[in-house]
C-alpha positions as CSV (number, residue, x, y, z in Angstrom):
1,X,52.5,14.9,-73.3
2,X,56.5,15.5,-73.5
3,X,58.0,13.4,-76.2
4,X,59.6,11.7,-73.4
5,X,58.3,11.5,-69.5
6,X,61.7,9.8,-68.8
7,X,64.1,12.5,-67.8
8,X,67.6,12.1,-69.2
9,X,70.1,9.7,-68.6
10,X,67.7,7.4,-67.0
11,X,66.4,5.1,-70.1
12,X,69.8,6.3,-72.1
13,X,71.7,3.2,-73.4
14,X,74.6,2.1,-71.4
15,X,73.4,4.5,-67.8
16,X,73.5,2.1,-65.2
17,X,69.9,2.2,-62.9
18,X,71.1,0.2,-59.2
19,X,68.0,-1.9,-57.6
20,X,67.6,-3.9,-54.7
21,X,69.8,-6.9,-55.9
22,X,72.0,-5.4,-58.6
23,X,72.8,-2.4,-60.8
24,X,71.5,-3.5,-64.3
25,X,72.4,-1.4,-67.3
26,X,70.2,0.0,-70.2
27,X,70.8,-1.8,-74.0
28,X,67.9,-0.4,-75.0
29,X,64.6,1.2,-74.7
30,X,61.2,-0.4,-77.0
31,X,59.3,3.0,-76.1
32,X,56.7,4.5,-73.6
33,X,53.2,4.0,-73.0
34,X,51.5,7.0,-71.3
35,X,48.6,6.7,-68.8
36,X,48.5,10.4,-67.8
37,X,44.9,10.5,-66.1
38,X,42.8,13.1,-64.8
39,X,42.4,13.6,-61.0
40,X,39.0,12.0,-61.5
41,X,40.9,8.6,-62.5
42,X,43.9,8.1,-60.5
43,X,46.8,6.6,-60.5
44,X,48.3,9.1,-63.2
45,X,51.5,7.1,-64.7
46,X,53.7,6.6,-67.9
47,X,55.9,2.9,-68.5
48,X,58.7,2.0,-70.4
49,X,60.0,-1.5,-71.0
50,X,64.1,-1.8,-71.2
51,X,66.2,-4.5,-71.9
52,X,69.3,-4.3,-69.9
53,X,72.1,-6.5,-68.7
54,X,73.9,-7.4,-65.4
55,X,76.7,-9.1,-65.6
56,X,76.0,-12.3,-67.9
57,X,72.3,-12.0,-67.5
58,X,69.9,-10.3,-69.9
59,X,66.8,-9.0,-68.8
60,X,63.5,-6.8,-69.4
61,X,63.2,-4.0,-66.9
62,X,59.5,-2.4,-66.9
63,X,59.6,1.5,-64.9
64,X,56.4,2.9,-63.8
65,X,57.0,6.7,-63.0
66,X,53.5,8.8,-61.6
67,X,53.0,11.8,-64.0
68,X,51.3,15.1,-63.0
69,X,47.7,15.1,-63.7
70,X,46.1,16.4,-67.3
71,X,46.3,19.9,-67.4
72,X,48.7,19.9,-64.3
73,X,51.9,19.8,-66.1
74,X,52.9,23.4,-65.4
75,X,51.8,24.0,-61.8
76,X,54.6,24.5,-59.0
77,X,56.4,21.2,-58.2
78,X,54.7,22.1,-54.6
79,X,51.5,21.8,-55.9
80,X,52.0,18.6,-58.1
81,X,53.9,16.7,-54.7
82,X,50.1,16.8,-53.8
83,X,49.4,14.4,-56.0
84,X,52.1,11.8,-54.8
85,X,50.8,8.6,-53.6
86,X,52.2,4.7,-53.8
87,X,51.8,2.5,-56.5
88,X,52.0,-1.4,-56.9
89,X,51.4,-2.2,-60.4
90,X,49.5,-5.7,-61.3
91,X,52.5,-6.9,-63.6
92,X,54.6,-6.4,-60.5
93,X,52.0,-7.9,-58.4
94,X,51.7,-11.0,-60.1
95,X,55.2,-11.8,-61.4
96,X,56.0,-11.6,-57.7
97,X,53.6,-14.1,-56.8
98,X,54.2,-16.7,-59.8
99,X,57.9,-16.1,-58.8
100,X,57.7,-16.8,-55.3
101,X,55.1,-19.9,-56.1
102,X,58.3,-20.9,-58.3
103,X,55.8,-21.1,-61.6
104,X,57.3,-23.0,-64.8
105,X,54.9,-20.9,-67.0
106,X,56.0,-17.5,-66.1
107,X,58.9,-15.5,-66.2
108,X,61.0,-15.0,-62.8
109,X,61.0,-11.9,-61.6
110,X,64.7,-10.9,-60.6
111,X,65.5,-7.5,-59.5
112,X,63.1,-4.6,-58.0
113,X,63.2,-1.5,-56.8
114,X,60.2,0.7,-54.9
115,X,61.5,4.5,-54.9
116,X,60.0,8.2,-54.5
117,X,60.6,10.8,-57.4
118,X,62.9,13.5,-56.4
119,X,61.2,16.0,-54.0
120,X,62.8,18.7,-56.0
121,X,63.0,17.7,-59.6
122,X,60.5,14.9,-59.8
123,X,57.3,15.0,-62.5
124,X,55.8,14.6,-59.0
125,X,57.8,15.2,-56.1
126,X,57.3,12.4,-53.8
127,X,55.2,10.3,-56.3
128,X,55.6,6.9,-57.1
129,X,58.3,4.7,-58.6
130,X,58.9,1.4,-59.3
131,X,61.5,-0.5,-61.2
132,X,61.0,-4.3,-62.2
133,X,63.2,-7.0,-63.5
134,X,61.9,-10.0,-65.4
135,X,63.9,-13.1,-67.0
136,X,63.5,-13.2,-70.6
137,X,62.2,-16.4,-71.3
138,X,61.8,-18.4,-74.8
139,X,58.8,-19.0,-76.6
140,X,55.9,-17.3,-78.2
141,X,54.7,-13.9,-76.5
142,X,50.5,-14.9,-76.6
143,X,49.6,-11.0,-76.7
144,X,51.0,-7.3,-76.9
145,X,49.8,-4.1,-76.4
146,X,47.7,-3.9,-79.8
147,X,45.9,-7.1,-78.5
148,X,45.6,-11.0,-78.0
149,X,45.8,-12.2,-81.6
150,X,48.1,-15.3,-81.2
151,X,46.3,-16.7,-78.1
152,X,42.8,-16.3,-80.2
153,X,44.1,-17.8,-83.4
154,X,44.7,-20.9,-80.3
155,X,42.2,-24.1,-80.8
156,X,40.1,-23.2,-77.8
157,X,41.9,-27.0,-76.3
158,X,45.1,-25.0,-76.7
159,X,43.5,-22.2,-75.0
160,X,41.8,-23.5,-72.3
161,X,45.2,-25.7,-71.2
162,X,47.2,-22.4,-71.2
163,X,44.7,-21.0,-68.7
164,X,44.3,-24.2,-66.5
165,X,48.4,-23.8,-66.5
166,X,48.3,-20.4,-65.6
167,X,45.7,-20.7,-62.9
168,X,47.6,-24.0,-61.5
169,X,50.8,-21.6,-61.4
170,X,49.0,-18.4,-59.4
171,X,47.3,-20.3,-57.0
């Protein structure tokens, strides 16, 4: 793995990444999380979490960008664009639907933007991706990517009303 996937300027503060609705630029980046696969377990992909700004609103922008397959790194870009294939990530899946079910319990997702990797210069030419744009919302975050402590340390009342709450706002 590169120490980046990201190619340069795109994650760079202050480069400017247009969507669908608005061009939001980059304050800064909280890092990578790399989900290189082998062709056995597709999708392939790495994701970075931004926050960025547009105008007077502040936001998180999650990319998801397909990455070659282990041990595929090196072959002709050719090759690799035979891996390309779409990809609708779950985050983006749900914060759609709690959006568009207008949700109190869940951020609003703002701004997206479904794309293709360069056919020339992409990790995979023609592969998949996808730009998202959440609200940043106040509160407690329940869970990270190390795990779920604060929602376990929850009285398991506490816990089963955050679920009925989160099932009453998905439905």
């Amino acid at each position: 793995m590169p120490a980046s996937w990201f190619q340069y300027p795109l994650v760079t503060v202050g480069n400017v990444i247009q969507l669908e609705k608005k061009q939001w630029t980059v304050l800064r980046q909280y890092g990578e999380r790399d989900a290189q696969a082998s062709s056995d377990d597709p999708p392939s992909f790495v994701s970075t979490k931004l926050k960025c700004q547009s105008g007077n609103i502040t936001a998180y922008m999650r990319i998801f960008m397909q990455v070659p397959f282990i041990g595929t790194e090196s072959t002709p870009p050719h090759e690799r664009a035979k891996q390309a294939t779409t990809f609708n990530p779950r985050e983006l899946q749900a914060l759609s639907r709690l959006t568009t079910k207008g949700s109190r319990f869940a951020p609003r997702l703002l701004d997206t933007s479904i794309q293709t990797q360069d056919s020339v210069n992409g990790l995979v030419p023609g592969g998949a991706l996808v730009f998202l744009v959440w609200e940043i919302v106040p509160g407690v975050r329940l869970g990270d990517t190390l795990g779920s402590d604060v929602f376990w340390a929850l009285s398991p009342d506490e816990r089963n009303r955050i679920r009925a709450a989160l099932v009453r706002g998905y439905e």
